[in-house]
FILUM-430929 format. One line per field, with one value per residue: residue in one letter; x, y, z of N, C-alpha, C in turn. Coordinates in nm, 3 decimals, padded with zeros to 5 digits, m for minus. Layout:
<nodes>
drendren	(A	...) .
nc1	(X	...) .
nc2	(Y	...) .
nc3	(Z	...) .
cac1	(X	...) .
cac2	(Y	...) .
cac3	(Z	...) .
cc1	(X	...) .
cc2	(Y	...) .
cc3	(Z	...) .
</nodes>
This chain:
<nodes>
drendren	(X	X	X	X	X	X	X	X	X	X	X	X	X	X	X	X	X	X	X	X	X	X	X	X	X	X	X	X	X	X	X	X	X	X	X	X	X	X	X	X	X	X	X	X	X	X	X	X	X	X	X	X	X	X	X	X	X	X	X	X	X	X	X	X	X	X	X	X	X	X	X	X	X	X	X	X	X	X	X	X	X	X	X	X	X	X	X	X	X	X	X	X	X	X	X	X	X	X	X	X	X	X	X	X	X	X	X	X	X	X	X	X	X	X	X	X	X	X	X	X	X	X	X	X	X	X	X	X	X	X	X	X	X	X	X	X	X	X	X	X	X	X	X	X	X	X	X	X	X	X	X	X	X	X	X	X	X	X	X	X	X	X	X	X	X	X	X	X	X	X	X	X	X	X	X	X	X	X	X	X	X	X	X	X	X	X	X	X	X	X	X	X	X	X	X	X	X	X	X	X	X	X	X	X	X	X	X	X	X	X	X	X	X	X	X	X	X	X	X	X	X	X	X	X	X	X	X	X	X	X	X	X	X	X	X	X	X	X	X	X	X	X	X	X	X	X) .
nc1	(m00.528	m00.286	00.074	00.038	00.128	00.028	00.166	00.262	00.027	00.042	00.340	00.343	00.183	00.238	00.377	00.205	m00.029	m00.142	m00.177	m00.338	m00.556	m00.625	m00.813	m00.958	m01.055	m01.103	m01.382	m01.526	m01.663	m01.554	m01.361	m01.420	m01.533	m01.320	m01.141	m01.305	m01.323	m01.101	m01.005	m00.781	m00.566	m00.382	m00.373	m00.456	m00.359	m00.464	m00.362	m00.230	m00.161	m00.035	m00.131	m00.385	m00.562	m00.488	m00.303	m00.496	m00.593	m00.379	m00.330	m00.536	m00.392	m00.382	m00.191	m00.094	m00.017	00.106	00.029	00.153	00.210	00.321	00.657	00.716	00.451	00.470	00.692	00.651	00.452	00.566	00.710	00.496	00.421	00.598	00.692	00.420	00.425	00.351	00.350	00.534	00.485	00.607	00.460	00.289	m00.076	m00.180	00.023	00.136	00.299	00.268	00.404	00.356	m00.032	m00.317	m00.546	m00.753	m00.819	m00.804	m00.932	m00.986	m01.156	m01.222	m00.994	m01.011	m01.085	m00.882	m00.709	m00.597	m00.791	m01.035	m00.868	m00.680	m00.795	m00.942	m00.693	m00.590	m00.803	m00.753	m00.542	m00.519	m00.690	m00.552	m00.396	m00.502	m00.626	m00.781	m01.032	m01.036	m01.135	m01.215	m01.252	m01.404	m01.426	m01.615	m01.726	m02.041	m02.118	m02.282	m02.459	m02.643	m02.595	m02.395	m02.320	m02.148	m01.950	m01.681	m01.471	m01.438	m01.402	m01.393	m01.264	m01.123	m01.104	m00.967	m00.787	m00.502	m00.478	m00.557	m00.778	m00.813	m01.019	m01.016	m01.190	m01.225	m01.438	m01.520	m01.762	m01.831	m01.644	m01.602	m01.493	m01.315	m01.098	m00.853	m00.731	m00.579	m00.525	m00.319	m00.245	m00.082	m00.011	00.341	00.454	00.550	00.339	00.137	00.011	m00.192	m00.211	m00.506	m00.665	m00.961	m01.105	m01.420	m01.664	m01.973	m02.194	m02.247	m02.057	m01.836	m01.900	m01.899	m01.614	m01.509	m01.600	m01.498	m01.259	m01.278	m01.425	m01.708	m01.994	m02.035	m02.140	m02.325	m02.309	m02.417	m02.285	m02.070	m02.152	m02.354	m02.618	m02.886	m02.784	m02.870	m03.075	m02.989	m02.808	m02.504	m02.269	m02.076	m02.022	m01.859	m01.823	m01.644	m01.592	m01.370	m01.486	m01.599) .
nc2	(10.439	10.583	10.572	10.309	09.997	09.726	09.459	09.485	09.381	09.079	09.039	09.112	08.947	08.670	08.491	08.457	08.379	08.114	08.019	08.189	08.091	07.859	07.637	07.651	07.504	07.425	07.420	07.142	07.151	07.342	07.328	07.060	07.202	07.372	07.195	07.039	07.265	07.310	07.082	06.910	07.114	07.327	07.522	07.828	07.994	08.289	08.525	08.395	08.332	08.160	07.888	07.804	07.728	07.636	07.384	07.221	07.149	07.087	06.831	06.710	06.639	06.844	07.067	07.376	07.705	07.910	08.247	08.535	08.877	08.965	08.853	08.700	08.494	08.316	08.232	08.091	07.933	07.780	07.620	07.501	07.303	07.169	06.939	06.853	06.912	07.216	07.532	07.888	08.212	08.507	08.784	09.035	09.081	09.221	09.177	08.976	08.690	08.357	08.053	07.881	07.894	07.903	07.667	07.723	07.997	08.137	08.359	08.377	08.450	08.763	08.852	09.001	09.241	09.329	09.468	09.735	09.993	10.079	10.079	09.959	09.669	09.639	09.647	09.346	09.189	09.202	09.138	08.814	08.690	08.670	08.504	08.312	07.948	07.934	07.767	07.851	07.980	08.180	08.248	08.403	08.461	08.690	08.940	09.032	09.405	09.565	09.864	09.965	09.808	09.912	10.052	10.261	10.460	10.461	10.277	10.052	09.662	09.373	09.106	08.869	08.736	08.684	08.508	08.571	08.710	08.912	09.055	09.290	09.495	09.792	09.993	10.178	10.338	10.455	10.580	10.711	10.603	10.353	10.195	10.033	10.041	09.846	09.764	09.548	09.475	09.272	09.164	08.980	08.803	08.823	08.863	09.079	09.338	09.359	09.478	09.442	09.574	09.594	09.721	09.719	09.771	09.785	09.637	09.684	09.383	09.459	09.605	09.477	09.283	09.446	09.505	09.284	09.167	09.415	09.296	09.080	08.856	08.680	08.642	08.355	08.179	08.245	08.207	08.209	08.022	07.797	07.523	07.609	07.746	07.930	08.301	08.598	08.896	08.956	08.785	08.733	08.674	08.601	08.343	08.377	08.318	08.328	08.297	08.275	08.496	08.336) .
nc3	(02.666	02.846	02.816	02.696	02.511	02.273	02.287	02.590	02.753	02.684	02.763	03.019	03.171	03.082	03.244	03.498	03.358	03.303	03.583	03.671	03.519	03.603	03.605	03.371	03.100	02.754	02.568	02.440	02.280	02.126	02.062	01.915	01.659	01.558	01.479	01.273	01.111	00.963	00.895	00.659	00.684	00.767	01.086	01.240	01.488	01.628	01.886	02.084	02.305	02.586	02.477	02.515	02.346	02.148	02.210	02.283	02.070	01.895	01.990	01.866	01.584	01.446	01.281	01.437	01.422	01.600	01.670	01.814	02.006	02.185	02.306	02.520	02.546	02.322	02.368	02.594	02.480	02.336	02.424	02.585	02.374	02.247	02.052	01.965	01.731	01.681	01.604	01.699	01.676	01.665	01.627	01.476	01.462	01.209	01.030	01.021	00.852	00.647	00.554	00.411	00.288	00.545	00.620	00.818	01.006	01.363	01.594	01.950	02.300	02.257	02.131	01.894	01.952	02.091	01.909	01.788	01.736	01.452	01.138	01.178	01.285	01.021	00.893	01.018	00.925	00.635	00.605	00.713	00.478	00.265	00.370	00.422	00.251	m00.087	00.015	00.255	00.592	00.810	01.178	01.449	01.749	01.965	02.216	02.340	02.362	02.497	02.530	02.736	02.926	03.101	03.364	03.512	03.382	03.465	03.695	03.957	04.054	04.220	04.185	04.296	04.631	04.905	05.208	05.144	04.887	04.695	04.356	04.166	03.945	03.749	03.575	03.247	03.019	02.748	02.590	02.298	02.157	02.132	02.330	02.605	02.863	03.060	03.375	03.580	03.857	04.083	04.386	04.642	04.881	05.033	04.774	04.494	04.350	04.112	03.808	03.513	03.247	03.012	02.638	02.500	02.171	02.071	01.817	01.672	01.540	01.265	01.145	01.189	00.969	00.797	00.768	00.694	00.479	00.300	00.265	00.112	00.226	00.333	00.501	00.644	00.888	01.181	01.553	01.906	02.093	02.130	02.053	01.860	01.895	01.816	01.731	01.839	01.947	02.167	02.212	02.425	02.320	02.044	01.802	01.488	01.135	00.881	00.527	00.181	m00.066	m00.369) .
cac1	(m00.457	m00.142	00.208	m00.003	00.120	00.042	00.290	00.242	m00.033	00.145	00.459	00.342	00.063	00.304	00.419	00.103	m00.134	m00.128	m00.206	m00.492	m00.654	m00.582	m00.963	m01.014	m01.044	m01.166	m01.574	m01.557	m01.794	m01.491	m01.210	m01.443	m01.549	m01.182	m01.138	m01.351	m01.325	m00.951	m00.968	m00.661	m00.508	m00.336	m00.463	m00.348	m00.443	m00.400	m00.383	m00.276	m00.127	00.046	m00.186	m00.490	m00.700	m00.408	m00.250	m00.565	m00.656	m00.304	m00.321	m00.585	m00.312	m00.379	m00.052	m00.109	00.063	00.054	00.061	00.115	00.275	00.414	00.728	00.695	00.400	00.515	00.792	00.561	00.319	00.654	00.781	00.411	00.380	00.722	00.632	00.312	00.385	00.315	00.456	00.527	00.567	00.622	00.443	00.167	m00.226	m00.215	00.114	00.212	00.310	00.298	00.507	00.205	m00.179	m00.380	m00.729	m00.845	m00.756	m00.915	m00.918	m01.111	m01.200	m01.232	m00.847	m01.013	m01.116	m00.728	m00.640	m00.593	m00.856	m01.091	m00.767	m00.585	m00.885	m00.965	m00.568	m00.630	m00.923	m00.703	m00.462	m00.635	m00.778	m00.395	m00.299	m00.591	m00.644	m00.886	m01.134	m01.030	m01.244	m01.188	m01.360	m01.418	m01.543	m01.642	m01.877	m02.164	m02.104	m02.472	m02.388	m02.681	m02.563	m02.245	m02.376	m02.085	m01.834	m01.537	m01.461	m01.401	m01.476	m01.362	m01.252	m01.116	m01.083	m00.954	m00.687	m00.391	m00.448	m00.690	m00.771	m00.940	m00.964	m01.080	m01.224	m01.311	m01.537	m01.551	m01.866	m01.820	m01.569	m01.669	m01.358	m01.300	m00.943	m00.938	m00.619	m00.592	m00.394	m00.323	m00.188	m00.058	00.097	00.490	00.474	00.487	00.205	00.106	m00.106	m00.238	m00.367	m00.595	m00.771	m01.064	m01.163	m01.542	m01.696	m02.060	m02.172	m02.266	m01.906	m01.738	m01.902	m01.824	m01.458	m01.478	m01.674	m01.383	m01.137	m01.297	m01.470	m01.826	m02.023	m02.075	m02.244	m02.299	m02.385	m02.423	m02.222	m01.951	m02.264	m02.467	m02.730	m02.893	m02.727	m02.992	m03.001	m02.985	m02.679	m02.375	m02.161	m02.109	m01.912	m01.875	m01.739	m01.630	m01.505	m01.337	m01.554	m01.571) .
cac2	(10.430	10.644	10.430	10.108	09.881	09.593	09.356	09.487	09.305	08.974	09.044	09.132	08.828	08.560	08.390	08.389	08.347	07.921	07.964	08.254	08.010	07.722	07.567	07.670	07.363	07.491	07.380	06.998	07.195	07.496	07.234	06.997	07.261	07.410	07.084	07.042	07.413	07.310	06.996	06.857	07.135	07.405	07.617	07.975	08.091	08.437	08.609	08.201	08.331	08.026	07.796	07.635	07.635	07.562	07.288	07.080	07.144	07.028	06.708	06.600	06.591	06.956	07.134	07.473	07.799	08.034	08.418	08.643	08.979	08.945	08.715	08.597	08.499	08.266	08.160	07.982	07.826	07.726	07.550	07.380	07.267	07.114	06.768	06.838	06.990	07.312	07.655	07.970	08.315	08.630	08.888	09.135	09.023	09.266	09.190	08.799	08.609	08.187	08.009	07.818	07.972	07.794	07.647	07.782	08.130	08.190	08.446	08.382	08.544	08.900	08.890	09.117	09.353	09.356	09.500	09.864	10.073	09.999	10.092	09.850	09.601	09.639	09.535	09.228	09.086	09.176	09.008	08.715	08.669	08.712	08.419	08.172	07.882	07.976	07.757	07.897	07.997	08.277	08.249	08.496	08.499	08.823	08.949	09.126	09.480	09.625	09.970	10.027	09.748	09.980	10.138	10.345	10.457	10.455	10.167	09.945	09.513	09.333	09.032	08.745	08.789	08.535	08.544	08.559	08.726	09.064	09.041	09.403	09.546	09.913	10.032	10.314	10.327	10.546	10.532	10.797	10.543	10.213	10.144	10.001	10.039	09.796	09.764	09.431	09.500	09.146	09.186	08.883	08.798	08.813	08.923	09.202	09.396	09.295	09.556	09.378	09.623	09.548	09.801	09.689	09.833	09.697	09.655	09.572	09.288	09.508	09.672	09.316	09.206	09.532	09.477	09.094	09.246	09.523	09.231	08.970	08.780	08.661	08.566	08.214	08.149	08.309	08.128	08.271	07.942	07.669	07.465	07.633	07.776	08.068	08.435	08.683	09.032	08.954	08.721	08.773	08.609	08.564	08.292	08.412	08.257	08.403	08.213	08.350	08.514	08.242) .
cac3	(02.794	02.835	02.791	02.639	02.396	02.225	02.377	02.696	02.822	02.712	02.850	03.203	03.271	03.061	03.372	03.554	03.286	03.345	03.675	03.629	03.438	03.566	03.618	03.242	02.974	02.606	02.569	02.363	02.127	02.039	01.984	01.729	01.564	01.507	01.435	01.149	01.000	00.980	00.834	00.686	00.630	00.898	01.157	01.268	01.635	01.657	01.979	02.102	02.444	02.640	02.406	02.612	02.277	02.046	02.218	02.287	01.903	01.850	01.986	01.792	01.507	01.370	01.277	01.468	01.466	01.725	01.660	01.913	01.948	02.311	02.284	02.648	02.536	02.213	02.420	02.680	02.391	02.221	02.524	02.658	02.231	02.207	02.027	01.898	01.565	01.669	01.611	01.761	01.567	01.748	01.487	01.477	01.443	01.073	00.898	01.027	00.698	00.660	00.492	00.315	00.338	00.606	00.581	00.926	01.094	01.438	01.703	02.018	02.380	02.210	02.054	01.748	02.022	02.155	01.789	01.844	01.656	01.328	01.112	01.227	01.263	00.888	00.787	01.034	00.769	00.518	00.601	00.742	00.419	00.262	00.438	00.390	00.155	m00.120	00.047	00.399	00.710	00.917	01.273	01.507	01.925	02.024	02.345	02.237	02.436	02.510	02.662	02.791	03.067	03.152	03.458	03.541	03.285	03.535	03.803	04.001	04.049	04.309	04.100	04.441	04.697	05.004	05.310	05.093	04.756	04.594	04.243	04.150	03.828	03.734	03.403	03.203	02.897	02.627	02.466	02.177	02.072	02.191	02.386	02.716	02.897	03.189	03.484	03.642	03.963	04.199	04.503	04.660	05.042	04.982	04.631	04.425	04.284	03.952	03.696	03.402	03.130	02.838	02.566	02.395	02.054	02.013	01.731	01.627	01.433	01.122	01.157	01.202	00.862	00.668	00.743	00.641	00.301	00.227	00.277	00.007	00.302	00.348	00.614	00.605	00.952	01.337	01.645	01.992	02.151	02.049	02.027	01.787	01.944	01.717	01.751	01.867	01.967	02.298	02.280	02.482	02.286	01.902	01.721	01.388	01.014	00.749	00.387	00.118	m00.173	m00.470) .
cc1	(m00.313	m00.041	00.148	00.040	00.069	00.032	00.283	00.157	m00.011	00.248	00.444	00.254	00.132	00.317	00.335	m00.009	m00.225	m00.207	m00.344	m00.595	m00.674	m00.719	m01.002	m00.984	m01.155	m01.265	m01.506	m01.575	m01.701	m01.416	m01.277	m01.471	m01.459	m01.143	m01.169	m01.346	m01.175	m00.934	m00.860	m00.533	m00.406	m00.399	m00.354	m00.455	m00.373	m00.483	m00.331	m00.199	m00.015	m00.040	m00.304	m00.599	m00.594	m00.351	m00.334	m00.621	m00.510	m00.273	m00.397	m00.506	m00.297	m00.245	m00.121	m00.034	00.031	00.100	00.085	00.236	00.368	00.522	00.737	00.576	00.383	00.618	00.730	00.469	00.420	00.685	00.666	00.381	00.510	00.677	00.531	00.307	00.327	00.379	00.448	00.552	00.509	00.562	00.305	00.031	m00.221	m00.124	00.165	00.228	00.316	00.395	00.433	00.026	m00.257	m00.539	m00.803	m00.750	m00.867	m00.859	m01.063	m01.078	m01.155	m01.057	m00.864	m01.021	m01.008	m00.644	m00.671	m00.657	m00.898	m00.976	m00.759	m00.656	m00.909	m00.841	m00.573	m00.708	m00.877	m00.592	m00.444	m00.668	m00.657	m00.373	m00.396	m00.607	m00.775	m01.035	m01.161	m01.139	m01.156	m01.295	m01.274	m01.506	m01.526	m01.764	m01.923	m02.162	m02.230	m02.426	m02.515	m02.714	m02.445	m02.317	m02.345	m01.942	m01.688	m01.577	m01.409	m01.456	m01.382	m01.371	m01.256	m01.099	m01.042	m00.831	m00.560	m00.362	m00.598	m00.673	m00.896	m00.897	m01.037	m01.078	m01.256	m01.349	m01.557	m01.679	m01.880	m01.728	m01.556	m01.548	m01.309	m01.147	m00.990	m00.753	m00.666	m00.486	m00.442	m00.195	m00.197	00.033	00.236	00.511	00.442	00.412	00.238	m00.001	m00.067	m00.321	m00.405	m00.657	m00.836	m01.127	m01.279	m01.601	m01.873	m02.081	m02.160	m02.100	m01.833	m01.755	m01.853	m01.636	m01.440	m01.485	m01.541	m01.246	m01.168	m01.394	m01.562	m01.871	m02.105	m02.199	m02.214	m02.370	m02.322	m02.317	m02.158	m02.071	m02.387	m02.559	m02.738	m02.855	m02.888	m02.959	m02.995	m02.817	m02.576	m02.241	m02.165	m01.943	m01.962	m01.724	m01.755	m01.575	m01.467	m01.455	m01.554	m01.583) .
cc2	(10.477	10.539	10.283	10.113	09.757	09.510	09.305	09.382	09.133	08.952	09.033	09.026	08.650	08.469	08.378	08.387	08.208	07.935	08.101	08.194	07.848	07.568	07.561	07.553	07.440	07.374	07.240	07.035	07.254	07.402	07.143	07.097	07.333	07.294	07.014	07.147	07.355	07.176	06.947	06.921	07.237	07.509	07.731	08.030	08.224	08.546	08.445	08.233	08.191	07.834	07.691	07.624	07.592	07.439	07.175	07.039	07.066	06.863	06.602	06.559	06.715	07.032	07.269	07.593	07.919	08.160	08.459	08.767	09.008	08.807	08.617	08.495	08.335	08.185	08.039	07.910	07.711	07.579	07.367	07.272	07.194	06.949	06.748	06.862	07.136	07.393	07.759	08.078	08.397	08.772	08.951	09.082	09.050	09.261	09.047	08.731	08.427	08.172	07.926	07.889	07.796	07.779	07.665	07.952	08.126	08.300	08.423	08.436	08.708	08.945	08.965	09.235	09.390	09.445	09.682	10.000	10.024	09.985	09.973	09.671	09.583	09.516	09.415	09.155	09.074	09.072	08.865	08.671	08.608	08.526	08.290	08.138	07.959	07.940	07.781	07.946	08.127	08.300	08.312	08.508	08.613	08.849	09.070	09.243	09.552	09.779	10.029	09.955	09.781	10.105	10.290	10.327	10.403	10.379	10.103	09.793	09.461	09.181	08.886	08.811	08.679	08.609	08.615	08.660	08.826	09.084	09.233	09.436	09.686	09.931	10.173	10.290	10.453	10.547	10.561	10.637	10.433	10.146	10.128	09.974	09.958	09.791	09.675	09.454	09.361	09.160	09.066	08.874	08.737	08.792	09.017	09.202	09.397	09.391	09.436	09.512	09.596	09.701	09.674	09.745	09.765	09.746	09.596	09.471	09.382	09.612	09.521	09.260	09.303	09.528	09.345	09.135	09.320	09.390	09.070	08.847	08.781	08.611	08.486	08.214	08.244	08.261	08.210	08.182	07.845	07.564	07.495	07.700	07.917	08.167	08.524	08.836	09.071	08.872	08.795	08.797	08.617	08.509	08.306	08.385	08.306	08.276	08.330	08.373	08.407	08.331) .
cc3	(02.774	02.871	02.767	02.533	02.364	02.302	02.513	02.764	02.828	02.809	02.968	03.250	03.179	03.168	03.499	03.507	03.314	03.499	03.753	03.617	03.432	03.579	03.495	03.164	02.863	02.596	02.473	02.220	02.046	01.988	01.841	01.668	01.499	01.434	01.257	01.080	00.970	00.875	00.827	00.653	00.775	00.941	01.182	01.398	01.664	01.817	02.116	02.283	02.518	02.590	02.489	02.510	02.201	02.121	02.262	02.090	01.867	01.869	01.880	01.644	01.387	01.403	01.301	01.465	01.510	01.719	01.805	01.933	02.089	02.294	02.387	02.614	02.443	02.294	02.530	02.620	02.358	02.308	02.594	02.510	02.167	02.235	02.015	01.774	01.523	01.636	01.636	01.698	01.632	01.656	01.567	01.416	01.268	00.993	00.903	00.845	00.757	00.586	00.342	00.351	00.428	00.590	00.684	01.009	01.214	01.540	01.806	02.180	02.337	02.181	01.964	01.833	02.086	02.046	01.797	01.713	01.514	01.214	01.122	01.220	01.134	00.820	00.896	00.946	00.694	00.501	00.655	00.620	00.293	00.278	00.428	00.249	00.102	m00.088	00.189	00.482	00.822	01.031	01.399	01.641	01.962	02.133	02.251	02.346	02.416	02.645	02.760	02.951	03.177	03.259	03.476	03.435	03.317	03.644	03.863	04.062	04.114	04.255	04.191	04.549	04.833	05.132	05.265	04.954	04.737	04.482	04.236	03.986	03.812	03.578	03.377	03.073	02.854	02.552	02.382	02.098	02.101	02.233	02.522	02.766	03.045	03.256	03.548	03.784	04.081	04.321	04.567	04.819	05.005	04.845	04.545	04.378	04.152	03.899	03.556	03.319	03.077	02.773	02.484	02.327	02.016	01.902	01.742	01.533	01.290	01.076	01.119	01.006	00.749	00.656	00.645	00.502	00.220	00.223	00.180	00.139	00.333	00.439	00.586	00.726	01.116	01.385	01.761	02.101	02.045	02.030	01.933	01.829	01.822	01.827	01.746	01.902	02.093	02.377	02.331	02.408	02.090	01.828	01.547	01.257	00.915	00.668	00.331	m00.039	m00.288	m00.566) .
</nodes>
């Protein structure tokens, strides 16, 4: 997508991210199981936005710290996480440093797929891997992209729609290079027009694990839901764990 960055898509949906999402509560199932991959040691949410999985994971008494590469972004986690023990660090998905290695890394609604080309994707694992305890966990939510459910390459979706407010978004898809550019444009009664971009760099599973592999990381387990359910080749969804090589 011509003039995208990074950042961008932080920066511009920071201050109505909260209220985007504001029906959303993280599944029971995602938080214990962050929960327990994490143990007693520290977590790292990368991609952690205005924090609606880090700051319920933080209550339960897990010291969290929140990546993200938009500072609006970090600045609104920092702010809703003030007096939990959390923390906020303004860095890049593939070069962030700790201060100590943590015993959980996660990225979840398709934050690996926000990482801009396999490149780039690769030094994420690596350094992911970098940054975790030797008995660390690296976990991973990604949608399972099935192209042969992509009707029309180029688009448009008619997202809300009501008296007051038009949510649309338009896409285009690459399929040579498995990459979806999407434009969120909200239009609102007495307020400016809002674009939201995103790129998504997809990967398949057998891609996902050769990165983990080149980066010392094994795949421990994959489930199709925060609940376990077995991963199929039909799933949508795939929660997926890596450890570090012994």
């Amino acid at each position: 997508m011509l003039g995208y960055r990074d950042e961008l898509y932080g920066d511009r949906v920071a201050h109505l991210y909260d209220a985007m999402y504001a029906g959303f509560e993280p599944p029971a199932d995602m938080i214990a199981m962050l929960k327990t991959l994490c143990g007693n040691g520290d977590a790292v949410e990368v991609g952690v936005g205005t924090g609606r999985v880090a700051i319920p994971l933080a209550r339960l008494g897990v010291r969290v710290i929140g990546v993200d590469v938009s500072p609006e972004m970090v600045k609104q986690f920092s702010e809703k996480a003030a007096g939990l023990g959390a923390d906020g660090l303004v860095a890049d998905a593939t070069s962030f440093r700790l201060e100590r290695p943590a015993t959980l890394i996660y990225a979840v609604f398709n934050t690996l797929y926000q990482i801009r080309g396999i490149d780039q994707q690769r030094a994420f694992f690596q350094n992911a891997a970098r940054n975790l305890t030797d008995d660390g966990t690296l976990l991973l939510e990604t949608g399972i992209l099935h192209p042969e459910d992509i009707t029309e390459h180029r688009g448009f979706y008619l997202k809300h729609l009501d008296a007051d407010r038009i949510i649309l978004q338009a896409h285009s898809y690459d399929a040579a290079a498995n990459v979806i550019a999407k434009q969120e444009v909200i239009l609102e009664q007495g307020q400016p027009a809002h674009l939201i971009p995103s790129v998504q760099y997809h990967l398949s599973q057998d891609q996902l694990v050769e990165l983990a592999e080149s980066a010392g990381l094994v795949l421990k387990n994959r489930y199709s839901s925060w609940s376990k359910d077995p991963f199929t080749p039909d799933s949508g969804n795939a929660i997926t764990i890596f450890a570090k090589k012994s």
